[in-house]
C-alpha positions as CSV (number, residue, x, y, z in Angstrom):
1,X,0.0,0.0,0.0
2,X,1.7,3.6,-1.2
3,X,2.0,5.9,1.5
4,X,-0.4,7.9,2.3
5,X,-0.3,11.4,1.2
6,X,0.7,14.3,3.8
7,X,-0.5,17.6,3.5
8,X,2.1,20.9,4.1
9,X,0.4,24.2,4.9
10,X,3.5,26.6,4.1
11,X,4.1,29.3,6.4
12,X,5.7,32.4,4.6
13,X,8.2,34.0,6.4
14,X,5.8,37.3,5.8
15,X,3.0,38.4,4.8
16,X,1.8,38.5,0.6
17,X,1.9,42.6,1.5
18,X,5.4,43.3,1.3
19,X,6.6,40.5,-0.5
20,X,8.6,42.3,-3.6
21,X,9.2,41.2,-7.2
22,X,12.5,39.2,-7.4
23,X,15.7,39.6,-7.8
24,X,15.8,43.0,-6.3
25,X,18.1,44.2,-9.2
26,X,18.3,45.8,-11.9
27,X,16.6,43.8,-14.8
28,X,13.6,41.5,-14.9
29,X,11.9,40.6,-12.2
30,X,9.3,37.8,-11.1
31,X,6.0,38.4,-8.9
32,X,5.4,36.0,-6.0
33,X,2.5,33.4,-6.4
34,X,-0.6,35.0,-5.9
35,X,-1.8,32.4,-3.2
36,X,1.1,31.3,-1.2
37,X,-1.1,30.7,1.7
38,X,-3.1,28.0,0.0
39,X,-2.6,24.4,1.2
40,X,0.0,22.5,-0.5
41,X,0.1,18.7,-1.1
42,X,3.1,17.3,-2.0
43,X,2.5,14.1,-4.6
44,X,5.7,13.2,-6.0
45,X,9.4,13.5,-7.2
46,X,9.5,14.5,-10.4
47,X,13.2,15.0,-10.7
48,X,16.2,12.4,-10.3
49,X,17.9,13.8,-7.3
50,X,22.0,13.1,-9.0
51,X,24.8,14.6,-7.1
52,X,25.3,18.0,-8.7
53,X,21.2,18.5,-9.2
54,X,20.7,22.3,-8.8
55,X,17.0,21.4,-8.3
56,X,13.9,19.3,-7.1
57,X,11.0,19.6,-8.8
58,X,8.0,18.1,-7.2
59,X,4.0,17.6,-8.7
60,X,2.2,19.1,-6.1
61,X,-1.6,20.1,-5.8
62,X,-1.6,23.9,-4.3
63,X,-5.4,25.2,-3.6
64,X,-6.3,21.9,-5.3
65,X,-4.8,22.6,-8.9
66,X,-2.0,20.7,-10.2
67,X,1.2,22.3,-10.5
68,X,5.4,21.6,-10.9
69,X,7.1,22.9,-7.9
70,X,10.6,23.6,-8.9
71,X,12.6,23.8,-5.3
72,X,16.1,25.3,-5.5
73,X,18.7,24.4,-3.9
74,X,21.2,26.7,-1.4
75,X,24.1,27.6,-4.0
76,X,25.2,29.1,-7.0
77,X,25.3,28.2,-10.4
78,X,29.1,27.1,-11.3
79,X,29.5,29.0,-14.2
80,X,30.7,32.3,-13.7
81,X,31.1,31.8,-9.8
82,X,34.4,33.2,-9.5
83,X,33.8,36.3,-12.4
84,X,31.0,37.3,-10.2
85,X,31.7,41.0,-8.3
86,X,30.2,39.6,-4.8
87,X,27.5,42.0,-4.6
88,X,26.2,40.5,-8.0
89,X,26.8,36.9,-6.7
90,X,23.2,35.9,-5.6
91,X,21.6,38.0,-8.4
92,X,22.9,36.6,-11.4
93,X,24.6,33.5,-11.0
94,X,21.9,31.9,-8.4
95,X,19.9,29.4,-10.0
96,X,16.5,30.6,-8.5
97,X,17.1,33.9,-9.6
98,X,18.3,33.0,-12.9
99,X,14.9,31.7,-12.9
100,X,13.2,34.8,-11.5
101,X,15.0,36.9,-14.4
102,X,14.4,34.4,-17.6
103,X,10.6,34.5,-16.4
104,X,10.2,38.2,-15.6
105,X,11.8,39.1,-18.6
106,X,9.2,37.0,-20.3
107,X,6.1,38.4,-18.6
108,X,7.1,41.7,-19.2
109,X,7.2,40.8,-22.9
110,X,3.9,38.7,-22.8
111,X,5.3,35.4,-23.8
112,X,4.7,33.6,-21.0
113,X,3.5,30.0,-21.7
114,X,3.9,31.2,-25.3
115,X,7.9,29.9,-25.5
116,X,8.3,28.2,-22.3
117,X,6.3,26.5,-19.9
118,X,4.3,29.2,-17.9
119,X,5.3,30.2,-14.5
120,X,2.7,31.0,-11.9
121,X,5.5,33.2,-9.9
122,X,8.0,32.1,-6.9
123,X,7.4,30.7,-3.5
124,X,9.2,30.9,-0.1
125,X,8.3,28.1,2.1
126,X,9.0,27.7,5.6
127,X,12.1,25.5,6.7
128,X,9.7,23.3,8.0
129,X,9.0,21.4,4.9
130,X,12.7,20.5,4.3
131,X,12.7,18.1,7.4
132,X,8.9,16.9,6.4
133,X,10.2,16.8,2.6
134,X,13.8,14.9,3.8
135,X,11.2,12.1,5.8
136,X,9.2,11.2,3.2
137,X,11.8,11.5,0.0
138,X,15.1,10.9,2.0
139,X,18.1,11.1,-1.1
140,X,17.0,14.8,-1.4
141,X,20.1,17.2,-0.2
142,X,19.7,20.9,-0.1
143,X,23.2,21.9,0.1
144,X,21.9,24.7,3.2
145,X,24.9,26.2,4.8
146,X,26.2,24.2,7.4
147,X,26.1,27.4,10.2
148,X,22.0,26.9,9.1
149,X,22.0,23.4,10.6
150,X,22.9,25.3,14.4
151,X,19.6,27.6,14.0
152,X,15.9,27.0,15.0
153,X,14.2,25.2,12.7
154,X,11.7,28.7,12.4
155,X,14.8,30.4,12.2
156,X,16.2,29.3,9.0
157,X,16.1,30.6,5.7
158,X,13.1,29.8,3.8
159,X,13.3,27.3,0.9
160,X,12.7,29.0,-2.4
161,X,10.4,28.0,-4.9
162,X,9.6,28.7,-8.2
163,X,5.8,27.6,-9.4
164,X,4.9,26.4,-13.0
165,X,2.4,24.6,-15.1
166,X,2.4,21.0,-14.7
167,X,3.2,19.6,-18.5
168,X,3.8,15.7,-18.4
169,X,3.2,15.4,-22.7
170,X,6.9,13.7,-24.1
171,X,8.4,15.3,-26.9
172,X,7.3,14.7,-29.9
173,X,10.4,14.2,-31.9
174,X,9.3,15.2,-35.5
175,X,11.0,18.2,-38.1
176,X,7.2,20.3,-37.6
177,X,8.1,20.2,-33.8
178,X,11.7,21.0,-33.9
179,X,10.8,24.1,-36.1
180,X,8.8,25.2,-33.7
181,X,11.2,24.6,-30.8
182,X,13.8,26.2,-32.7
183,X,11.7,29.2,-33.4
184,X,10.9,29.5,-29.7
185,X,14.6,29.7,-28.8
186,X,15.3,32.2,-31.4
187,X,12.3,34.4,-29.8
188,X,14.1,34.2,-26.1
189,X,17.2,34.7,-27.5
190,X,16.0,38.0,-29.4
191,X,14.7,38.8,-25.9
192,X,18.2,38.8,-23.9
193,X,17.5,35.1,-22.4
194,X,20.3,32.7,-23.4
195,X,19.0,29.8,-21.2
196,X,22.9,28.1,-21.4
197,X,21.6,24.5,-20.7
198,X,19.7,23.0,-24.0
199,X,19.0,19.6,-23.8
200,X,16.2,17.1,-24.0
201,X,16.0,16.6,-20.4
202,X,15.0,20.3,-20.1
203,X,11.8,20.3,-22.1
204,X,8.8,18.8,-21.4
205,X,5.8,18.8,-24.3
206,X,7.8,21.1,-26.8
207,X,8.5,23.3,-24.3
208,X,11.7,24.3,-22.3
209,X,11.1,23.8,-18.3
210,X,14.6,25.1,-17.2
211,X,16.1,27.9,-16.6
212,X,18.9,27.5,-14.0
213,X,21.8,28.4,-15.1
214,X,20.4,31.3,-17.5
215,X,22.1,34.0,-18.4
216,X,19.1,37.3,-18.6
217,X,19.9,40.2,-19.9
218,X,20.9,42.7,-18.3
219,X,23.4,41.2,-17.1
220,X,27.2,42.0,-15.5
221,X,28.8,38.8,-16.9
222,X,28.6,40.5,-20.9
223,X,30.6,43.4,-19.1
224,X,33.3,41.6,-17.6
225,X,34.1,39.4,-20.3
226,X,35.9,39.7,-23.5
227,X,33.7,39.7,-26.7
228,X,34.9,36.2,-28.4
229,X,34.2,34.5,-24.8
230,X,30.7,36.6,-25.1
231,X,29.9,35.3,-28.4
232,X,31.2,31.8,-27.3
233,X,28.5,31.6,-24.8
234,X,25.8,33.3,-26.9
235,X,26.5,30.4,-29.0
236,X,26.5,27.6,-26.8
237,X,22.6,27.4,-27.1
238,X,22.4,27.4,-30.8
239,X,25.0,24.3,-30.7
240,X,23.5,22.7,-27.9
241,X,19.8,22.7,-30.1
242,X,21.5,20.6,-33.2
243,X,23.9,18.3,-31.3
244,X,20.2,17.7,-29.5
245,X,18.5,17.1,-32.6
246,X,21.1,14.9,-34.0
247,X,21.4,12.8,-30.7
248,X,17.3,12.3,-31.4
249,X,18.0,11.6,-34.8
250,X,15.1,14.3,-35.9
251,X,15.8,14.4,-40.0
252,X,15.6,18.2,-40.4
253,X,17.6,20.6,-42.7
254,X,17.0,23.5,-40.5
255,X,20.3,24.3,-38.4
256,X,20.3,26.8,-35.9
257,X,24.0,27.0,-36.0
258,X,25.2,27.2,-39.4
259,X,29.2,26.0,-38.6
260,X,28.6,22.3,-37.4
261,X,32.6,22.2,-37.3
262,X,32.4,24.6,-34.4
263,X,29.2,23.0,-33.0
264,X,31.0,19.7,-32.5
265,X,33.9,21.7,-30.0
266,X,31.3,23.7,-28.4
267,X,30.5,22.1,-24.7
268,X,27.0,21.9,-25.2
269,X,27.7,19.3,-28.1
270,X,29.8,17.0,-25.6
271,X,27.5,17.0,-22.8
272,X,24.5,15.6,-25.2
273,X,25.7,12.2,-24.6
């Protein structure tokens, strides 16, 4: 017999007045779920929990609708950690506000659910549920702080949370769909999101789900580096899309990278496998 299902009532560490749009930065921002007082049950795992997962993402019924509850973990992303000024750290290289930026910027620019899968807005949920969330799904690790570990339990930082439609359609690997996929990419990329991480595993439907380690416009790391490592990264996406078509063997003309010699040394291409 499965386990029976336990309900979590989050506790926000304030009040919906007062909680801002985040990051508090300049750029894109993302508004906080508009009922983060509504019940949440938590119903599965959706994510593999591997060792250098920056992520859990969770199906969960909140208010009694289905959503994806993407959970992120204590940490920045590794790229650009040590380019970072450390008043920018947390703003742009965190993986939850890489999120917050990539989704803001599309709100702002009504697309939405139009070239992603749609976000509902971000969460902070009590420390509370890591315990609860550790009983019940125990090879989950949050990387907290170890200093964390000697508060309260009420006086930890808040797990954050970022909420999105629940999409469990497979890709359907056909030339119509990567066209469209393709065209999506193009539309972010146009927008000043370069989401950096392009691979099968990150879309669900035809849609991409993550956006972790995404580099938003504005954003300090195209002022600190060089141009040819700037186009370099801008171009990690584009090679990323083919070597993923290829490795799904999708018989399509359309490249989004016209220089396949390059595309095969690009990082994105090795990390297909």
């Amino acid at each position: 017999m499965p386990p029976k299902r336990r309900k979590l009532t989050p506790r926000a560490p304030q009040t919906k007045v007062g909680k801002p749009p985040l990051p508090q930065c300049e750029g894109p921002k993302l508004n906080a779920f508009i009922d983060d007082n509504a019940e949440i049950t938590f119903l599965r795992l959706r994510s593999t929990p591997y060792p250098d997962a920056q992520s859990f993402v969770f199906e969960v019924l909140i208010g009694g609708k289905s959503y994806a509850l993407k959970t992120d973990l204590f940490g920045l992303a590794d790229h650009e950690r040590d380019e970072a000024p450390v008043d920018h750290l947390d703003y742009y290289c965190d993986p939850f506000y890489n999120e917050c930026r990539a989704y803001g910027k599309l709100v702002e620019n009504n697309l939405n659910g139009e070239v992603a899968v749609r976000c509902h807005g971000y969460l902070m949920l009590s420390a509370e549920y890591e315990d609860q969330l550790d009983d019940r799904f125990p090879d989950l690790e949050w990387d907290r702080p170890s200093e964390e570990y000697e508060k309260p339990v009420s006086s930890r930082s808040p797990l954050r949370a970022i909420v999105k439609d629940l999409v469990l359609e497979e890709i359907i690997w056909k030339p119509y769909v990567a066209r469209r996929m393709l065209r999506d990419l193009r539309k972010m990329r146009q927008l000043g999101i370069y989401p950096m991480d392009i691979k099968s595993e990150n879309y669900t439907g035809s849609k991409l789900v993550d956006f972790s380690v995404a580099i938003t416009l504005p954003n300090f790391i195209f002022d600190v580096k060089p141009a040819f490592q700037i186009q370099g990264s801008m171009n990690e996406d584009l090679g990323a899309f083919d070597a993923m078509m290829q490795v799904q063997k999708v018989k399509t003309r359309q490249r989004a990278f016209r220089d396949y010699a390059t595309v095969k040394k690009l990082r994105s291409y090795k990390n297909q496998d």
